[in-house]
mmCIF file of the protein (N, C-alpha, C, O) and its ligand, coordinates in Angstrom:
data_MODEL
# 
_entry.id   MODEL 
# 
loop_
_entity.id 
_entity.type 
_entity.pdbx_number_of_molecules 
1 polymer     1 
2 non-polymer 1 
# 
_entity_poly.entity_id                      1 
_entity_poly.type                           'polypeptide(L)' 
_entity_poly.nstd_linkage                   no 
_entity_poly.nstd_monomer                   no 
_entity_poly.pdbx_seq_one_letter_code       
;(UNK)(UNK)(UNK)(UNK)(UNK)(UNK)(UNK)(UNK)(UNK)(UNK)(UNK)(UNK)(UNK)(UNK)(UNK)(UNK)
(UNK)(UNK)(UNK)(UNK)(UNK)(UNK)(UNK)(UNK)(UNK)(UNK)(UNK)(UNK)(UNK)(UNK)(UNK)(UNK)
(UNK)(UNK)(UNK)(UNK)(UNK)(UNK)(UNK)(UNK)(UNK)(UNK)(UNK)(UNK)(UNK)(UNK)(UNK)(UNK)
(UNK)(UNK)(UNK)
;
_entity_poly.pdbx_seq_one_letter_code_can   XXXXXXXXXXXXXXXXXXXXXXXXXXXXXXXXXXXXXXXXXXXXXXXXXXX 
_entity_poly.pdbx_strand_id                 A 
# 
loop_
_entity_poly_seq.entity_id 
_entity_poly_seq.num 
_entity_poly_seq.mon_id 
_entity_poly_seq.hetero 
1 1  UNK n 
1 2  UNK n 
1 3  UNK n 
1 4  UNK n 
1 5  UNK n 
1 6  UNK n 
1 7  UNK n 
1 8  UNK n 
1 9  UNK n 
1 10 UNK n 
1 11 UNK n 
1 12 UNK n 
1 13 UNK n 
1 14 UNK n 
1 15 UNK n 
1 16 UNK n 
1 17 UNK n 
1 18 UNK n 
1 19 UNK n 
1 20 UNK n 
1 21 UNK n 
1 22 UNK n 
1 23 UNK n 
1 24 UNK n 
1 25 UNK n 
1 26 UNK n 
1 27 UNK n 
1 28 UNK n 
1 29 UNK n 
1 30 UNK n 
1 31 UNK n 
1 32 UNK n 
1 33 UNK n 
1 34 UNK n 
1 35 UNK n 
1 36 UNK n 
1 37 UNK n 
1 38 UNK n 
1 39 UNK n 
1 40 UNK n 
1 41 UNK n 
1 42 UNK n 
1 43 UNK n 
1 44 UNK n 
1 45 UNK n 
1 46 UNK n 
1 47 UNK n 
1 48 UNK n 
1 49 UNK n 
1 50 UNK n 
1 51 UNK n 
# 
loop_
_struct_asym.id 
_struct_asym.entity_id 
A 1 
B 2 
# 
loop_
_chem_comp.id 
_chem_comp.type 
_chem_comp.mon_nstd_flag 
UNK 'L-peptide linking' . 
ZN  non-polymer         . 
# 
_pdbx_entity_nonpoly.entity_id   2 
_pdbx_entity_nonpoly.name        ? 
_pdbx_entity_nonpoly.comp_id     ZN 
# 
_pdbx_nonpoly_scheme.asym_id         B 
_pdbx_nonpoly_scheme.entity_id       2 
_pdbx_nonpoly_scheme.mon_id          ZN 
_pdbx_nonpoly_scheme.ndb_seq_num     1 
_pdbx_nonpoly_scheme.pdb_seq_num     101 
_pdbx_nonpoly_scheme.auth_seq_num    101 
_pdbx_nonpoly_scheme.pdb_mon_id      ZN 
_pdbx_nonpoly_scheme.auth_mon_id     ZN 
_pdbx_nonpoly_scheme.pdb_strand_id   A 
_pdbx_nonpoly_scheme.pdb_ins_code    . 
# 
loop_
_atom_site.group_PDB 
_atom_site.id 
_atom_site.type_symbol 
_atom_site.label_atom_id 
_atom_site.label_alt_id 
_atom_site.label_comp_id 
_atom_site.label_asym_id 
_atom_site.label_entity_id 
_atom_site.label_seq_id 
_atom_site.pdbx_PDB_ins_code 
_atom_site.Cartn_x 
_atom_site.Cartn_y 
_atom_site.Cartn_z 
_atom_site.occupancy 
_atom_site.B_iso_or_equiv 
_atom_site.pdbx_formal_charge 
_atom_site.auth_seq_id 
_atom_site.auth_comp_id 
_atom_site.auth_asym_id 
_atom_site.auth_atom_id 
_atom_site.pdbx_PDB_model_num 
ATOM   1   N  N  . UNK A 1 1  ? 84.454 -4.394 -3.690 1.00 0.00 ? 1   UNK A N  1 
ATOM   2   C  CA . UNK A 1 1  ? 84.197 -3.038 -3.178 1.00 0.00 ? 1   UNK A CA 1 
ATOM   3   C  C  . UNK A 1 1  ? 85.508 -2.322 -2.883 1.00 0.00 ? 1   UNK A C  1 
ATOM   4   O  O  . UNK A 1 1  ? 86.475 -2.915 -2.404 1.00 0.00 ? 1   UNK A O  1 
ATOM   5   N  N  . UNK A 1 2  ? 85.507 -0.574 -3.292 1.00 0.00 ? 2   UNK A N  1 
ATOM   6   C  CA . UNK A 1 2  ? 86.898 -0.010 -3.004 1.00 0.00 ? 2   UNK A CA 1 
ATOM   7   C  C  . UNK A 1 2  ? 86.766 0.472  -2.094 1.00 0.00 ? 2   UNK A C  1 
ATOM   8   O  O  . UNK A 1 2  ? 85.665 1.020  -2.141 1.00 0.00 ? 2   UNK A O  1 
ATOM   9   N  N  . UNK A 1 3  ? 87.404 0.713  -0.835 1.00 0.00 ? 3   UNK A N  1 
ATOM   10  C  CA . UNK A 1 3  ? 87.584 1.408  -0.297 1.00 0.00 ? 3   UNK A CA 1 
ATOM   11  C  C  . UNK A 1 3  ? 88.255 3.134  0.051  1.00 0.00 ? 3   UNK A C  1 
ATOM   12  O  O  . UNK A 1 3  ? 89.358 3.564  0.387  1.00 0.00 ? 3   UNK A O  1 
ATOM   13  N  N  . UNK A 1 4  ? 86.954 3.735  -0.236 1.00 0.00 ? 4   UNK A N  1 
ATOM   14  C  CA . UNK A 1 4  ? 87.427 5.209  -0.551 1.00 0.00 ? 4   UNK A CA 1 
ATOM   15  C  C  . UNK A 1 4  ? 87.956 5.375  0.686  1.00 0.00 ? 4   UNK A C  1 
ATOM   16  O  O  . UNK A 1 4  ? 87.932 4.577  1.623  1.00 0.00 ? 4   UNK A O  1 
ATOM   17  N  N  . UNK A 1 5  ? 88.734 7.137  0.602  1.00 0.00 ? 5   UNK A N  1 
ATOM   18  C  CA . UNK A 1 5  ? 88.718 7.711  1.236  1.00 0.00 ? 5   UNK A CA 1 
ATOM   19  C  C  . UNK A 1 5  ? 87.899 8.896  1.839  1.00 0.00 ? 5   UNK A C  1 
ATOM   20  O  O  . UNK A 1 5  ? 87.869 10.068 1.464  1.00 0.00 ? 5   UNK A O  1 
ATOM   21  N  N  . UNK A 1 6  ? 87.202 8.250  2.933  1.00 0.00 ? 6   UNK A N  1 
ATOM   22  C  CA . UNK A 1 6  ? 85.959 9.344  3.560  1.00 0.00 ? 6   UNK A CA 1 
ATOM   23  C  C  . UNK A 1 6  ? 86.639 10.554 4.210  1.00 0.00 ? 6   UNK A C  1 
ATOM   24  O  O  . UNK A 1 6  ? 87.670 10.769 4.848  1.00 0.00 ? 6   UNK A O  1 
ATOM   25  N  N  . UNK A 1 7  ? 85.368 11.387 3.660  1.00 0.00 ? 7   UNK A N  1 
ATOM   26  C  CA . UNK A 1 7  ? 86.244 12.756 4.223  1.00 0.00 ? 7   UNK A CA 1 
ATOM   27  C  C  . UNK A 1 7  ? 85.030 13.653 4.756  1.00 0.00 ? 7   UNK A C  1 
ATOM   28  O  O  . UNK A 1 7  ? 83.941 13.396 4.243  1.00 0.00 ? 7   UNK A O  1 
ATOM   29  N  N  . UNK A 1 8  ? 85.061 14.437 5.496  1.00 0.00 ? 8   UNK A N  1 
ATOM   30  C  CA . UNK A 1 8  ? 83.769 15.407 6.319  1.00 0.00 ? 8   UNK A CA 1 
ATOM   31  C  C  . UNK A 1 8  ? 83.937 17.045 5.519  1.00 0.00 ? 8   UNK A C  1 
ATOM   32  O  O  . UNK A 1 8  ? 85.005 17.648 5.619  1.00 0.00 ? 8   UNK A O  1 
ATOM   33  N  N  . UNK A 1 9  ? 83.169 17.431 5.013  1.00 0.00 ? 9   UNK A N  1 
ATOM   34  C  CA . UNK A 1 9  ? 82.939 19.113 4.212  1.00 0.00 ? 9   UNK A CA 1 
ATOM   35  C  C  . UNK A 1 9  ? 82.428 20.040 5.731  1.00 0.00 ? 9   UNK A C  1 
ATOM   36  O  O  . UNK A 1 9  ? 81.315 19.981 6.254  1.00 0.00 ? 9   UNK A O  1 
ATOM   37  N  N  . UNK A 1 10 ? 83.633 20.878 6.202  1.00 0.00 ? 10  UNK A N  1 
ATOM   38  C  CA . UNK A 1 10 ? 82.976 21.427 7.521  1.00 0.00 ? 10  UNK A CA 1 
ATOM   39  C  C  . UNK A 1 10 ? 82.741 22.699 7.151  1.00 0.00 ? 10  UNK A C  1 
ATOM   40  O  O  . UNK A 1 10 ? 83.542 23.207 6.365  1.00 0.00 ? 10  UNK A O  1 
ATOM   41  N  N  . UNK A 1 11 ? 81.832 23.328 7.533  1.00 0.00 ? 11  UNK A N  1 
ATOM   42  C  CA . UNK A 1 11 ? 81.630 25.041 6.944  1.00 0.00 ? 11  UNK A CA 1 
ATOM   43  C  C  . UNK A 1 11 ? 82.869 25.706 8.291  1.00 0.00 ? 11  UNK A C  1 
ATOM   44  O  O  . UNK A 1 11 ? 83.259 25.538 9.447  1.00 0.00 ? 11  UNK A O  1 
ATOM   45  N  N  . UNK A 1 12 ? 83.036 26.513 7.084  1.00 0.00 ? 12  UNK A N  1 
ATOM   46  C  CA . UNK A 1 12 ? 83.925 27.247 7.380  1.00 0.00 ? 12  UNK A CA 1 
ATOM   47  C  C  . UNK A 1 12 ? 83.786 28.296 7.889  1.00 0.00 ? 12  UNK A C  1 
ATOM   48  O  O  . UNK A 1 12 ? 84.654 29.120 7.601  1.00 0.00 ? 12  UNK A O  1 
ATOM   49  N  N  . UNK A 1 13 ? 82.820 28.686 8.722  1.00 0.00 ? 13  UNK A N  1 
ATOM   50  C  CA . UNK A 1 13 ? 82.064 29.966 9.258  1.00 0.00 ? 13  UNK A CA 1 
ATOM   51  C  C  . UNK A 1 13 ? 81.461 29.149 10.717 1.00 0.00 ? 13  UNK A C  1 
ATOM   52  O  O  . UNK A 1 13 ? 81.955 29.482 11.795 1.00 0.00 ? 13  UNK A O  1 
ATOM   53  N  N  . UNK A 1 14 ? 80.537 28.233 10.684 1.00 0.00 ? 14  UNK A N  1 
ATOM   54  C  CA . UNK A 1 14 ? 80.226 27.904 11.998 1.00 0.00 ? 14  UNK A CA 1 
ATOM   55  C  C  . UNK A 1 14 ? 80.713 26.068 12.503 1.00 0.00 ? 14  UNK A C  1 
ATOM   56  O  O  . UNK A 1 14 ? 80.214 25.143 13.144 1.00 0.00 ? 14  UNK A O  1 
ATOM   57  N  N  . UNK A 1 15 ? 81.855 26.329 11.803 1.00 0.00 ? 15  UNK A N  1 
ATOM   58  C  CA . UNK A 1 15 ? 82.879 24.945 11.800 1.00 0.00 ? 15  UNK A CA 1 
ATOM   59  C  C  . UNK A 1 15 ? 81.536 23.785 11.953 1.00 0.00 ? 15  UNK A C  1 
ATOM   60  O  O  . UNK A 1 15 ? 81.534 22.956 12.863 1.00 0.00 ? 15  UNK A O  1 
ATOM   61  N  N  . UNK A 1 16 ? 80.749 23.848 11.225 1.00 0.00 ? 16  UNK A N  1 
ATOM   62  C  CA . UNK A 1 16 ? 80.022 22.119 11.720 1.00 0.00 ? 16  UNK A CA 1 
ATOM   63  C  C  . UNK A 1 16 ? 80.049 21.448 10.364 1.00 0.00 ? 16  UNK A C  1 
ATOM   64  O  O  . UNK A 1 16 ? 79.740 22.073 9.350  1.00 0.00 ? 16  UNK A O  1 
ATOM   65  N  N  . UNK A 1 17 ? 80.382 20.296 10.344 1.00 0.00 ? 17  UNK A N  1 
ATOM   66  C  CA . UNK A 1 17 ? 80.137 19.245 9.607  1.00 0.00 ? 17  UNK A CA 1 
ATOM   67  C  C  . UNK A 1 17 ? 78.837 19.088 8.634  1.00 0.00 ? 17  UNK A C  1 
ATOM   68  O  O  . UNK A 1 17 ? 77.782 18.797 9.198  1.00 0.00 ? 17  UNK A O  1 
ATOM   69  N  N  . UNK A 1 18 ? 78.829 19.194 7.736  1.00 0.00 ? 18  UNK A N  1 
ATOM   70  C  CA . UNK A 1 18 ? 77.332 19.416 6.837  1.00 0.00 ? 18  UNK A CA 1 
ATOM   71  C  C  . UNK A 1 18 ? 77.283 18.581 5.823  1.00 0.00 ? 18  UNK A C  1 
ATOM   72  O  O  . UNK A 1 18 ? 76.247 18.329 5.208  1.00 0.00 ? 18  UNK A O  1 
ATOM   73  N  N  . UNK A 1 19 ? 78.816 17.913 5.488  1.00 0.00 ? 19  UNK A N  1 
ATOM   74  C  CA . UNK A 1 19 ? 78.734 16.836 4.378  1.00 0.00 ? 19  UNK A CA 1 
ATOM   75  C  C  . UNK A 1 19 ? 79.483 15.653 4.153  1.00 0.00 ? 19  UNK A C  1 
ATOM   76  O  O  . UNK A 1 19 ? 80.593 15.688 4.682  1.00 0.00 ? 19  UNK A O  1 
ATOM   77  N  N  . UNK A 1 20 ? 79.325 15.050 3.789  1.00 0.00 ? 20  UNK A N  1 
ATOM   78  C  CA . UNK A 1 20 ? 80.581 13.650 3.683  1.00 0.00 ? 20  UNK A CA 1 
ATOM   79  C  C  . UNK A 1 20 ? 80.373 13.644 2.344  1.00 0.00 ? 20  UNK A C  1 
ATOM   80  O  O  . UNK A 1 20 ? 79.341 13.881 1.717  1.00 0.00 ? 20  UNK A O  1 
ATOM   81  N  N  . UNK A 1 21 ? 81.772 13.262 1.860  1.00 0.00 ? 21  UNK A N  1 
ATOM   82  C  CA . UNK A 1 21 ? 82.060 13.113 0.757  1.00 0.00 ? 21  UNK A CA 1 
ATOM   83  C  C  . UNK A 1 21 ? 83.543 11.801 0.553  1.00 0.00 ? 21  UNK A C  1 
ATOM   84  O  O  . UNK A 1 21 ? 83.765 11.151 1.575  1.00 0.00 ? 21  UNK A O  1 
ATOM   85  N  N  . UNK A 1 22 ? 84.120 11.598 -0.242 1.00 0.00 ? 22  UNK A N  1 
ATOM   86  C  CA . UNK A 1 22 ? 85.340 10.742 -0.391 1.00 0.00 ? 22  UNK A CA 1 
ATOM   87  C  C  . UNK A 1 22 ? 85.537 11.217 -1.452 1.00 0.00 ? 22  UNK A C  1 
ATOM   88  O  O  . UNK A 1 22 ? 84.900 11.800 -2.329 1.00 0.00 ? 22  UNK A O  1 
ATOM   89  N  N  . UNK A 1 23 ? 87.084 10.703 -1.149 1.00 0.00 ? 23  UNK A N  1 
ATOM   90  C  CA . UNK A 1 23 ? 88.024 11.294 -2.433 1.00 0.00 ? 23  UNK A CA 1 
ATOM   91  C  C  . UNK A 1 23 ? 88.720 10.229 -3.430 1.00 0.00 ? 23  UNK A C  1 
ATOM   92  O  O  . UNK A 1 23 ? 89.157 9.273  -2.789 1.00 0.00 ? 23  UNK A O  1 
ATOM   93  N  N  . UNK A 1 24 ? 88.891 10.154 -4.487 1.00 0.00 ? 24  UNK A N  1 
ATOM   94  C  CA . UNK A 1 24 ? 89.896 9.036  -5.453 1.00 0.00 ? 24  UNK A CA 1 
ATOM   95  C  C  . UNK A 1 24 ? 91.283 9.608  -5.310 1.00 0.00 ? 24  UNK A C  1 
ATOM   96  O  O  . UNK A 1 24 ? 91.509 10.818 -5.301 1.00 0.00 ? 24  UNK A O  1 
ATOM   97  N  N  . UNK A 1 25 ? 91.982 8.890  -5.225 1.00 0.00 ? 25  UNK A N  1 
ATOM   98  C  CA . UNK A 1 25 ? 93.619 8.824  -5.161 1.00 0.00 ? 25  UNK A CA 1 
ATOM   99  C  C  . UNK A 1 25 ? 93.834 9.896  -5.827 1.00 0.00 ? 25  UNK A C  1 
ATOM   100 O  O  . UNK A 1 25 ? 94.863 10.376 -5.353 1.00 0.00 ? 25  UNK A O  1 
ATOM   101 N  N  . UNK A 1 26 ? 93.296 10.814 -6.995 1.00 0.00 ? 26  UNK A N  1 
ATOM   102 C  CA . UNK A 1 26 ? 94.060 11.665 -8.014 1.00 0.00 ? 26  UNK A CA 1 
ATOM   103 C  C  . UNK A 1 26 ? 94.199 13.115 -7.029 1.00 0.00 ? 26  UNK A C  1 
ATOM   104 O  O  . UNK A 1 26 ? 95.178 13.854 -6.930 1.00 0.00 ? 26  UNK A O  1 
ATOM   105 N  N  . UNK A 1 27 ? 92.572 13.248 -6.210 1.00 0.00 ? 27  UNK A N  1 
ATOM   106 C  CA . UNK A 1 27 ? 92.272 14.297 -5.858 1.00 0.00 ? 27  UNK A CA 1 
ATOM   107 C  C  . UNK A 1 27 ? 92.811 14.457 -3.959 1.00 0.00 ? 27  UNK A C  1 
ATOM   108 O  O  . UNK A 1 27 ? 92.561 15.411 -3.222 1.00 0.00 ? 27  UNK A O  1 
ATOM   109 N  N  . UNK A 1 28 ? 93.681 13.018 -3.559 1.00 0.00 ? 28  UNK A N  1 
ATOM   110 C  CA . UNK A 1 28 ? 94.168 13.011 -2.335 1.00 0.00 ? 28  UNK A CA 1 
ATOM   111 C  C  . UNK A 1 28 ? 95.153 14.593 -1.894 1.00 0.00 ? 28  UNK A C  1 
ATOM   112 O  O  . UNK A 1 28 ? 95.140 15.409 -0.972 1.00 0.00 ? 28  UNK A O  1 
ATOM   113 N  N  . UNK A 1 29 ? 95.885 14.394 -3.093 1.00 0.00 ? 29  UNK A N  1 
ATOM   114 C  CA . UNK A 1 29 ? 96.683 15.455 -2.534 1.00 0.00 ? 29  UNK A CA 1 
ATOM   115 C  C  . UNK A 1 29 ? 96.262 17.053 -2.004 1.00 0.00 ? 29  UNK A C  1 
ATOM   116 O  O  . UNK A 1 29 ? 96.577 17.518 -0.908 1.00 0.00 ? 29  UNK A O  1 
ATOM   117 N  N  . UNK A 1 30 ? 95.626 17.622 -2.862 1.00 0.00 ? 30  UNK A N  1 
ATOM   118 C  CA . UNK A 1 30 ? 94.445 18.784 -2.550 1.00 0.00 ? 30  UNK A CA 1 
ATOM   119 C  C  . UNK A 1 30 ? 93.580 18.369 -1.711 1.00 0.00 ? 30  UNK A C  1 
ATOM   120 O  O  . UNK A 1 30 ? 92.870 17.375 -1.553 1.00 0.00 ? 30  UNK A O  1 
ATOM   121 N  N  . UNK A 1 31 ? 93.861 19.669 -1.033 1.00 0.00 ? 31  UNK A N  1 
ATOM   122 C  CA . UNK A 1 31 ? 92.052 20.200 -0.144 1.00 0.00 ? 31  UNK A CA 1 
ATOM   123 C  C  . UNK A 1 31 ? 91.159 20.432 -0.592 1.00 0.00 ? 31  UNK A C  1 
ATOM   124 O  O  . UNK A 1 31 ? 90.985 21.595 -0.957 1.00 0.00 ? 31  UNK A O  1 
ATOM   125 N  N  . UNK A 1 32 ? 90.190 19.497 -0.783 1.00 0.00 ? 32  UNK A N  1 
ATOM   126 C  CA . UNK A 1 32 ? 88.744 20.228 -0.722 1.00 0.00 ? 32  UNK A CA 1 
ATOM   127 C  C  . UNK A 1 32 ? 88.274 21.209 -0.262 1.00 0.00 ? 32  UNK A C  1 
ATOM   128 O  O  . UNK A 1 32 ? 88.035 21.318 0.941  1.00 0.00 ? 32  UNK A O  1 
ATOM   129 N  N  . UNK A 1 33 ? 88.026 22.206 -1.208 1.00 0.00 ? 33  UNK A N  1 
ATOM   130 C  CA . UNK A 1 33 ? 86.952 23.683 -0.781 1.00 0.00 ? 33  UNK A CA 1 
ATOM   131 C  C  . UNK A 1 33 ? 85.571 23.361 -1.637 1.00 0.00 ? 33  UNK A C  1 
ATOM   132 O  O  . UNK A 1 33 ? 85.471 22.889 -2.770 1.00 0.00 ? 33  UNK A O  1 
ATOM   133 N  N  . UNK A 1 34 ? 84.717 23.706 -0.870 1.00 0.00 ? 34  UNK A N  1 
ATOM   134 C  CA . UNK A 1 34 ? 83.455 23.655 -1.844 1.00 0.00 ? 34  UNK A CA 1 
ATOM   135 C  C  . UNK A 1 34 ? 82.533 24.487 -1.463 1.00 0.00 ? 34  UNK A C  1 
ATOM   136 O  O  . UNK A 1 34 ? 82.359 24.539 -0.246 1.00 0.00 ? 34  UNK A O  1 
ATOM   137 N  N  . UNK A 1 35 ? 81.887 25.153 -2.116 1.00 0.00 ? 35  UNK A N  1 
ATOM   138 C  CA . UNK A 1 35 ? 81.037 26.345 -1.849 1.00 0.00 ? 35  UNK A CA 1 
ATOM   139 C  C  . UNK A 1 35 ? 79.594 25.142 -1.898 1.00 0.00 ? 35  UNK A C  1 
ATOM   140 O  O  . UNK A 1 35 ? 79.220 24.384 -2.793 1.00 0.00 ? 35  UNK A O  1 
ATOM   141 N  N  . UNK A 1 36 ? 78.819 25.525 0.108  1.00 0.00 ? 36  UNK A N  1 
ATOM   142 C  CA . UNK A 1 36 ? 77.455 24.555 -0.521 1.00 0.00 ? 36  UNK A CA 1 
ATOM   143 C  C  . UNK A 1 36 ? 76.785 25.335 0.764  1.00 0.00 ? 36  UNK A C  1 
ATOM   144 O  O  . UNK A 1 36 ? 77.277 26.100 1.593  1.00 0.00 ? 36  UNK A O  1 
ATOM   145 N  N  . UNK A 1 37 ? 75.589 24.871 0.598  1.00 0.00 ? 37  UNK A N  1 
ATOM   146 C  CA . UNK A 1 37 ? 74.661 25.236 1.447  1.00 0.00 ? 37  UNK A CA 1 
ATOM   147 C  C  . UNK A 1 37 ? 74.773 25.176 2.829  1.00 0.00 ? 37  UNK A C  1 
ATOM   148 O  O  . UNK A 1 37 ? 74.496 24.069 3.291  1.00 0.00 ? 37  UNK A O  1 
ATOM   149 N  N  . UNK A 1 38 ? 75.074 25.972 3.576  1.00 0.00 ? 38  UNK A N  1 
ATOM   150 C  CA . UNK A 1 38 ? 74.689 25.195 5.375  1.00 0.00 ? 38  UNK A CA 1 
ATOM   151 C  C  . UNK A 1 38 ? 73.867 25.502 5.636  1.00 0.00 ? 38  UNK A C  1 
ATOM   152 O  O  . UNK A 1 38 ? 73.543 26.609 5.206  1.00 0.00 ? 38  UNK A O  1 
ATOM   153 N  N  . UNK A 1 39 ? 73.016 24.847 6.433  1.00 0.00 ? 39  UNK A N  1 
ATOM   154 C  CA . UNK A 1 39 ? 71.994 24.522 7.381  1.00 0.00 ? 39  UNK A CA 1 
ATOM   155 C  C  . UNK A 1 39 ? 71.878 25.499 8.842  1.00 0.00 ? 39  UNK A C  1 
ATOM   156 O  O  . UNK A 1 39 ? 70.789 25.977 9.160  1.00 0.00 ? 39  UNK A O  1 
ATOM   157 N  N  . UNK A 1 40 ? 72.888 25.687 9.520  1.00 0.00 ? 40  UNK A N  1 
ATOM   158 C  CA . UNK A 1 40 ? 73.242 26.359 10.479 1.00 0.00 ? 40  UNK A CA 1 
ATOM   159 C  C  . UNK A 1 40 ? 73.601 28.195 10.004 1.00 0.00 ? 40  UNK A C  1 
ATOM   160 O  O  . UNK A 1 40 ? 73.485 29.084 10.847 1.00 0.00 ? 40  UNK A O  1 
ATOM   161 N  N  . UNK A 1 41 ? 73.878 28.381 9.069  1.00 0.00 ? 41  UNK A N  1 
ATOM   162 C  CA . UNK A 1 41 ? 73.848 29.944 8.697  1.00 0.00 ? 41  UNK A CA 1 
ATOM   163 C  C  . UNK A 1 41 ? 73.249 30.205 7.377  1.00 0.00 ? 41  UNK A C  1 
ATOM   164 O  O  . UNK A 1 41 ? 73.459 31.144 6.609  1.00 0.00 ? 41  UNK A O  1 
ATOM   165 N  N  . UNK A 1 42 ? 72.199 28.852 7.224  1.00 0.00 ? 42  UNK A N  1 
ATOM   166 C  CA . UNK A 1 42 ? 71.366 29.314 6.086  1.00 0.00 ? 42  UNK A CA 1 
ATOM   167 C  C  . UNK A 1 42 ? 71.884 30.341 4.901  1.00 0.00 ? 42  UNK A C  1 
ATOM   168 O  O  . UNK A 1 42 ? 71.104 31.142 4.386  1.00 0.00 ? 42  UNK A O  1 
ATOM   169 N  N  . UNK A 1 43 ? 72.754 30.281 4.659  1.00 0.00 ? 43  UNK A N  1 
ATOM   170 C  CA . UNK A 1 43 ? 73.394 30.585 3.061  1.00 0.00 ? 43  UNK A CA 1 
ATOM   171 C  C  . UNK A 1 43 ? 74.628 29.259 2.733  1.00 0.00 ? 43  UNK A C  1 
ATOM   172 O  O  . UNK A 1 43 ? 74.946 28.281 3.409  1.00 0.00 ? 43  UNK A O  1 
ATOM   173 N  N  . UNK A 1 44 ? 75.096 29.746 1.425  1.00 0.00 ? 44  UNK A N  1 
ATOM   174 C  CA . UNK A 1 44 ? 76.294 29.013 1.156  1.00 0.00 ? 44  UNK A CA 1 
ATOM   175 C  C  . UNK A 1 44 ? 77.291 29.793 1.595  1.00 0.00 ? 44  UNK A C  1 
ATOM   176 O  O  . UNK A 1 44 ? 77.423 31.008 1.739  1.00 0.00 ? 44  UNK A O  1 
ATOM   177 N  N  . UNK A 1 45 ? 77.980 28.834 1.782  1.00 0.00 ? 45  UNK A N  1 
ATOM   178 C  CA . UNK A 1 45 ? 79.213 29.342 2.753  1.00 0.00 ? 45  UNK A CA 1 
ATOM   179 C  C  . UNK A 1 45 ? 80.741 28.085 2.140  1.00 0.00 ? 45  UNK A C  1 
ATOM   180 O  O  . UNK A 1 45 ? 80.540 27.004 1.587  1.00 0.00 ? 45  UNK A O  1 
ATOM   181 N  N  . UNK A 1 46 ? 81.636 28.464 2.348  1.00 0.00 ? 46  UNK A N  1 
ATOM   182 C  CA . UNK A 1 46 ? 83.074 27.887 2.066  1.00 0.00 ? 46  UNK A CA 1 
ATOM   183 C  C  . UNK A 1 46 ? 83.072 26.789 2.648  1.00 0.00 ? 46  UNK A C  1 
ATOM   184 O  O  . UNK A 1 46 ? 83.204 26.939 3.862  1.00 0.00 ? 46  UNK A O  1 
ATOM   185 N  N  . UNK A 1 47 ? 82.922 25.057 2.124  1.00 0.00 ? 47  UNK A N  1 
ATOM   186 C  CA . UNK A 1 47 ? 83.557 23.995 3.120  1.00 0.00 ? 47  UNK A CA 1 
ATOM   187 C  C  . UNK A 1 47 ? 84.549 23.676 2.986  1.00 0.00 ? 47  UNK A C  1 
ATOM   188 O  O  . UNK A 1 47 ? 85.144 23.674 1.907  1.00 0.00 ? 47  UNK A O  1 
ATOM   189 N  N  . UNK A 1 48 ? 85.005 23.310 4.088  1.00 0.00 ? 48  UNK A N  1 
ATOM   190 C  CA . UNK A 1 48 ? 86.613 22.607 3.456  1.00 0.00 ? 48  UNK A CA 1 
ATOM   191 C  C  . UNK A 1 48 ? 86.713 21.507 4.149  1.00 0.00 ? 48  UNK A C  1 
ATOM   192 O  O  . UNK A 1 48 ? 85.936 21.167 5.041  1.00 0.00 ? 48  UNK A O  1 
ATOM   193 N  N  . UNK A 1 49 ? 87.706 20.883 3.758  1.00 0.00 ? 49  UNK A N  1 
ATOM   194 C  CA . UNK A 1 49 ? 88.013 19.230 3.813  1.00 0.00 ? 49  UNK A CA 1 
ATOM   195 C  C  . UNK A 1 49 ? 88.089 19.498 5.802  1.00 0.00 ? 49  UNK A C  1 
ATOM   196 O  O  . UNK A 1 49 ? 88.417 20.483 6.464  1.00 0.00 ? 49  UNK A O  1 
ATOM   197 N  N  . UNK A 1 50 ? 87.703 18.359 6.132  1.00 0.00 ? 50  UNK A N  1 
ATOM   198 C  CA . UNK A 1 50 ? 88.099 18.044 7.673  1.00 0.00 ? 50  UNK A CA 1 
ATOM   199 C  C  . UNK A 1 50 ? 88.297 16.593 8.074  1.00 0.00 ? 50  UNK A C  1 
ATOM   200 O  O  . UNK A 1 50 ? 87.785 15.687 7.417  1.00 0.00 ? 50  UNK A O  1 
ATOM   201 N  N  . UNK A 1 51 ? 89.051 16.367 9.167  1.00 0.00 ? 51  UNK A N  1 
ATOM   202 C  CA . UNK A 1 51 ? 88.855 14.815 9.181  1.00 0.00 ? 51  UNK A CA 1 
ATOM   203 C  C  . UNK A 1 51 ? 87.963 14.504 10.142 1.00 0.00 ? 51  UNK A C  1 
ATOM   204 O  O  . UNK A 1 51 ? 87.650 13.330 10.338 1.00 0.00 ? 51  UNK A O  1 
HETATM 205 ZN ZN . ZN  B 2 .  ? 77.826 27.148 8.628  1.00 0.00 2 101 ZN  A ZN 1 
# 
């Protein structure tokens, strides 16, 4: 088993945590942005990497 690197997708509008994801070594260096659904302001909204 590898041990990824876990990482939290926090919206970027009502800062909460909405996803976990991990990253492979290629994509360490960049921030994650990801456009996804939140739950808390019911549209998609900007996540970005958090620890
Ligand atoms: Zn939100």
């Amino acid at each position: 088993m590898s041990q990824d690197n876990m990482i939290k997708m926090e919206c970027t509008e009502c800062k909460r945590v909405n996803y976990f994801s991990h990253k492979n070594k290629k994509t360490l260096k960049t921030r994650l942005e990801l456009k996804k659904h939140c739950n808390s302001c019911k549209k998609h909204t900007l996540h970005k990497e958090t620890k």
